[in-house]
N, C-alpha and C positions, 0 to 999 in steps of 0.2 A: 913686777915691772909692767909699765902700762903698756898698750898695743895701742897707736892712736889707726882709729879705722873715721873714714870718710862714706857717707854716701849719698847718691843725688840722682834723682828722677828727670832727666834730661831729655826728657819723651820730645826729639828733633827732626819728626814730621816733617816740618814745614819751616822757613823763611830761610834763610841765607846760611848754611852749614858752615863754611868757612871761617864765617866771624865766628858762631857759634863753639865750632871747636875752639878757637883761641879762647876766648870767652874762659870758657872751662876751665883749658891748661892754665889760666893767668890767675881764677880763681882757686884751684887746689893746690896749686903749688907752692905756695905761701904755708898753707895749713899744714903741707908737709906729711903727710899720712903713710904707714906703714902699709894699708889695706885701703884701696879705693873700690867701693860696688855702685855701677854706674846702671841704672835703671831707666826702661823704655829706647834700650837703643834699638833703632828698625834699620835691618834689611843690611847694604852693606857700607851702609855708613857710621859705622862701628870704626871704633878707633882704637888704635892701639896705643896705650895710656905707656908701656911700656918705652917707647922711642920720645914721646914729649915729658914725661914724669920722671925718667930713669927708673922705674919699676923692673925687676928681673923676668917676674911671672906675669903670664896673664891665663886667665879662665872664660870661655866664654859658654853660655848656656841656653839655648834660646828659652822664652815664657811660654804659658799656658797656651 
């Protein structure tokens, strides 16, 4: 049985976060993914995928 997984380097530094996260949710959500792995989020503008996605779990982990 397939597992569809998502993932996206969203490195969101800079310009208008707000749009950005919509951006995001309006884009994954379509695709519909079992596993989303969201890459380059900084500091605490990390989102929680679970309240806009309906995802159960989330995992967060900081990088190198």
């Amino acid at each position: 049985m397939p597992i569809p997984v998502a993932t996206w380097n969203v490195w969101w530094r800079f310009g208008d976060w707000a749009a950005r996260r919509l951006a995001i949710v309006e884009t994954v959500r379509p695709a519909d993914p079992d596993i989303l792995c969201i890459q380059e989020g900084v500091g605490g503008r990390r989102i929680d995928h679970r309240r806009h996605l309906g995802f159960e779990h989330r995992l967060w982990a900081p990088g190198r």
